[in-house]
N, C-alpha and C positions, 0 to 999 in steps of 0.2 A: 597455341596461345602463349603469350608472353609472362614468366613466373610474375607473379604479385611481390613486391618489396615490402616487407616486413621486419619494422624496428623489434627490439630485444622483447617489447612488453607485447607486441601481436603476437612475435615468433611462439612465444609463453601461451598463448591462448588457442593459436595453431597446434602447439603440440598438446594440449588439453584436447581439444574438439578429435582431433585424430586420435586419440587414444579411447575416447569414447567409442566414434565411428568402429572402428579397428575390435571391439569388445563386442560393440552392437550387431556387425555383419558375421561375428565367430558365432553369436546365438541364434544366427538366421533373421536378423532384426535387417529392414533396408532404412540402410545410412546414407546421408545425404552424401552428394560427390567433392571429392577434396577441392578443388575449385572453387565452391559455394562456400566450403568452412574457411578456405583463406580469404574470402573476401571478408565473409562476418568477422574473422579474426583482426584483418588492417583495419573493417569501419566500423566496427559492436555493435551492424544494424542485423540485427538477426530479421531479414530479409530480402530475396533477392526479385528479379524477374525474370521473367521465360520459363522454359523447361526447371523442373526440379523445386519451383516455388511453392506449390501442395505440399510437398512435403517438407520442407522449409516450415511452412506456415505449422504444421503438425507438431513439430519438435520444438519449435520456439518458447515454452514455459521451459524447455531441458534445457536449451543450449543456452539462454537469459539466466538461469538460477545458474550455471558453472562459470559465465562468462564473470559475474559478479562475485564467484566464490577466488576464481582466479586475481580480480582484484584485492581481494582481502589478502592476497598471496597463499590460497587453499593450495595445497598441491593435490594431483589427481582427485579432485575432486568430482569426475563420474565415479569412482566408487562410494563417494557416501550418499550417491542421488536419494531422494524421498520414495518412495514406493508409488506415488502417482505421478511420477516423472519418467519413471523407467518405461513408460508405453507414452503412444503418441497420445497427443491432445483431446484425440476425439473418442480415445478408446474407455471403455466404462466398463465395470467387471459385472453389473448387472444393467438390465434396461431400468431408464428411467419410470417412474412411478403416471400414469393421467391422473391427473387430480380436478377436477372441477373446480372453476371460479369458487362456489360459494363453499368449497372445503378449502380451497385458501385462505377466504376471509376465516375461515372459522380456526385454522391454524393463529394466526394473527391475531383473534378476537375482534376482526374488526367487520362487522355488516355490511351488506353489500349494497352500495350507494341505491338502489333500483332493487324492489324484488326480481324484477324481470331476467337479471343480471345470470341468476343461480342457474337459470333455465335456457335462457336466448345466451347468455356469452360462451364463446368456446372454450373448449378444455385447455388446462394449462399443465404441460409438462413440468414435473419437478421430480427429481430422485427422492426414493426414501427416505436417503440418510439427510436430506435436506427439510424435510418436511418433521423429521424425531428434531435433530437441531433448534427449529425455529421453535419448536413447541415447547422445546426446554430451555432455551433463551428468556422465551414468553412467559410462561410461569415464575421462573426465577426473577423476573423483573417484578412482574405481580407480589411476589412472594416479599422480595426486598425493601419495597418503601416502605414502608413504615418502621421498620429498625435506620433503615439510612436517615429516615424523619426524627428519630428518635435520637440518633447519632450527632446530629447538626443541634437539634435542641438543647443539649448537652454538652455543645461544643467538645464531643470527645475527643481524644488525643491518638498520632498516626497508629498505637501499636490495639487500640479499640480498631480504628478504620481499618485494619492489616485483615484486621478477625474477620471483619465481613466483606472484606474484598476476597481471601482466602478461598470463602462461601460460594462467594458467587463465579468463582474461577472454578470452582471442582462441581458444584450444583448446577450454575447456567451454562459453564462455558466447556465442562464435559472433560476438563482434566486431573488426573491420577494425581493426588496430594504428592504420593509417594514416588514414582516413576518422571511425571510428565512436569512437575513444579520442585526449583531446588530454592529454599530463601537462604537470605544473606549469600550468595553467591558471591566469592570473592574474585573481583580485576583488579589486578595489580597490591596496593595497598589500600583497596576500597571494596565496599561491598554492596552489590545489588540489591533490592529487595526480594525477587524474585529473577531468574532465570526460567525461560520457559522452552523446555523438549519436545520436539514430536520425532516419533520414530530413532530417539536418541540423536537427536541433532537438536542444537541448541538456535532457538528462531524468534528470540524474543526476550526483552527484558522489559522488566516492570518495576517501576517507581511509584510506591505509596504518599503520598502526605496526607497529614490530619484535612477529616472529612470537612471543615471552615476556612481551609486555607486554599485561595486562588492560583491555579498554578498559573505559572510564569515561565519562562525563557531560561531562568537560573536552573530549576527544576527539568528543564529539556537538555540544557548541556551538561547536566549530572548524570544522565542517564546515557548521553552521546558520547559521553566518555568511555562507559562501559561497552557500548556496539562497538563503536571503532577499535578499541584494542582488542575485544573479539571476535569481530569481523561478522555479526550478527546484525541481520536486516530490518528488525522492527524489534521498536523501540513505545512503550507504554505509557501516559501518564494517568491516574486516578488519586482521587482521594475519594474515592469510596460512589460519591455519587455522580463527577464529572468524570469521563472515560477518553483519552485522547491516545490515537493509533498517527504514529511517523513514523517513512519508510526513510534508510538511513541508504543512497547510493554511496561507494568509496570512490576512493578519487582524492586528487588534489584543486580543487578543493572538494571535499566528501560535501553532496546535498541534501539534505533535511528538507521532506515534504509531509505536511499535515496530511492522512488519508482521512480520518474523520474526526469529530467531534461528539459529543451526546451526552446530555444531563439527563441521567436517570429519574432527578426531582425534576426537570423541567417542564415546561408547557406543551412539549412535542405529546404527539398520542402514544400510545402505546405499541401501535403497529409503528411507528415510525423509528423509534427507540430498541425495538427486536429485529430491526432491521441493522440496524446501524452495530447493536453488538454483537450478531449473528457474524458477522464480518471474523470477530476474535476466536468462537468456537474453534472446539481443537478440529472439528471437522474439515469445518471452511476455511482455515486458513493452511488447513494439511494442504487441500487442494487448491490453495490460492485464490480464493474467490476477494481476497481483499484488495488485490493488483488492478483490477480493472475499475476500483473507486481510487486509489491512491494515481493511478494515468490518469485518469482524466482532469481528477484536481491540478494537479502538476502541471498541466497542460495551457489551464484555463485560469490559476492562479493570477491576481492584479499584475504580479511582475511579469510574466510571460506574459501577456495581451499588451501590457505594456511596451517592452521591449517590439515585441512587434508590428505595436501602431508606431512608434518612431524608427521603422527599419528603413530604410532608401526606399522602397518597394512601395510600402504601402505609405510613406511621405509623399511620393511622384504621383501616385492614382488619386492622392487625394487632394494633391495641389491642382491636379488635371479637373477633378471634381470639382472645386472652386469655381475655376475659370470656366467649365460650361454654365454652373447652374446661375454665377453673375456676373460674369465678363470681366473677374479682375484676375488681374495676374498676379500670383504671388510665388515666394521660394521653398522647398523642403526647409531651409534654415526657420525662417519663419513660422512655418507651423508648428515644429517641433519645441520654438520656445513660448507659442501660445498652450501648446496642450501641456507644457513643462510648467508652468506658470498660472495657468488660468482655470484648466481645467480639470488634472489630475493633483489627488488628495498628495499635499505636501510632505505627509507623516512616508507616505509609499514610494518617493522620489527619495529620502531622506536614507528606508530602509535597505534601497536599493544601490547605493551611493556606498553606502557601510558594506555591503554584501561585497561590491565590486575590490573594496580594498583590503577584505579580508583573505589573503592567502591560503587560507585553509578551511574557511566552510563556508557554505553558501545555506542559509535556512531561507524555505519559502514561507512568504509571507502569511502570517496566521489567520485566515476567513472567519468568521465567527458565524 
């Protein structure tokens, strides 16, 4: 087989992934075949086909979190892996918990549409530590509105809101004041308001504002300053009762993607609110369970669907579509400046347009 050519920044993630492998096979661990890591390392698709894609697919949260540390320019960054990366994907230090539908809802507080549900629906696998999490999310939320109520009526100010976001970060979201949370966190000549640890790695920053103030985009690049000089992948905004989770890729240009949103005073339900900040527990996001909502947003954000309804591809299928379903003929050029013009929201052409001539960051559009 012919060597794979690899510039200075693959060659760098080649010898990452090999230094890994090379650790992992001296434990008796089975490491993927150098061939597979130089491809992942020339395309950062941490995926191949044929022989050796099982376990490919196994190691993919490892070789994705190094590949990303290696952009931040982490050196050897398999030795500070997380403690649930250090084993494959599928591997669990205990078996998952059967929970019954109607002890889910009751985790949640939420009844189950149908009595019949508790009894006819089938059991629903969840681990322990998932099911202690959600229930301490749940109460904590319970427990919080009405000071956050109380906060907003008061129009209190960020270092009040500090106090019970504080609360709800060491009561709902299960982190160590002392160990797992550092404030005022200094980058550069500025300072975070929070810095957030797990297993002494640093995976998070947190931006307060007073609990009446809307954040904004000004308030996202205060905080995007701090990940990219730390090289730290999630980034927080709150004032106390709006919670907003971005995953920060690097890169030139570095991508800013909303993973969720969630007003704690909101009109959402309750189950739907301990969902969404179950995502930040220090549990679930030790284990990364917040990756698979931040993909799929990213995925399916206006500008990506966008971009891809005015591709060559899907302009030709659709011009073809035209002409079967009423016999006129038209151009890709033409479609694209009817959906550019007539049909797509001007503010997201506009935001996208900005995005293209920005050198240096691309943020996805905000969904609300």
């Amino acid at each position: 087989m012919n060597e794979i050519s690899l510039d200075a920044k693959g060659q760098n993630r080649l010898d990452i992934l090999m230094r890994w492998a090379e650790e992992l096979a001296s434990t008796g661990g089975q490491a993927p075949d150098r061939h597979h890591l130089e491809s992942i390392a020339r395309t950062k698709i941490v995926a191949i086909d044929g022989a050796g894609a099982d376990l490919i697919q196994l190691w993919e949260p490892t070789i994705s979190w190094m590949l990303k540390q290696a952009a931040f320019g982490v050196a050897d960054p398999h030795l500070h892996l997380p403690d649930e990366l250090r084993t494959p994907a599928c591997s669990e230090t205990a078996p998952p918990a059967v929970v019954p539908e109607d002890k889910v809802a009751q985790v949640t507080n939420e009844p189950a549409s149908h009595p019949a549900q508790a009894t006819s629906a089938p059991a629903v696998r969840m681990p322990k530590w998932e099911i202690a999490a959600i229930e301490q999310v749940h109460d904590a939320i319970k427990r919080y509105i009405k000071p956050l109520e109380a906060l907003r009526a008061r129009d209190a100010n960020e270092g009040d809101t500090r106090m019970v976001v504080t609360d709800m970060l060491c009561e709902g979201l299960d982190y160590d004041k002392f160990k797992d949370l550092t404030t005022e966190y200094m980058v550069k000549a500025d300072f975070a308001d929070y810095g957030v640890r797990i297993d002494k790695q640093m995976v998070a920053f947190i931006e307060v504002k007073r609990i009446s103030q809307k954040l904004n985009e000004r308030h996202l690049r205060q905080v995007l300053m701090y990940a990219v000089n730390e090289g730290v992948e999630w980034m927080v905004l709150t004032n106390g009762a709006v919670w907003q989770a971005y995953h920060l890729t690097g890169g030139l240009p570095v991508v800013v993607d909303m993973a969720f949103e969630v007003d704690l005073l909101g009109p959402a339900s309750l189950a739907e609110k301990t969902e969404m900040m179950f995502l930040l527990h220090k549990e679930a996001l030790k284990r990364r369970r917040i990756d698979e909502v931040w993909r799929h947003r990213a995925a399916t954000e206006p500008g990506v669907l966008l971009e891809m309804i005015l591709s060559d591809a899907v302009l030709d299928e659709l011009r073809k579509e035209v002409r079967r379903r009423t016999g006129t003929a038209t151009t890709a050029q033409a479609l694209s400046e009817v959906i550019r013009t007539e049909i797509v929201d001007p503010k997201l052409i506009a935001k996208l347009f900005k995005a293209e001539r920005s050198p240096f960051l691309t943020v996805g559009p905000v969904r609300k």
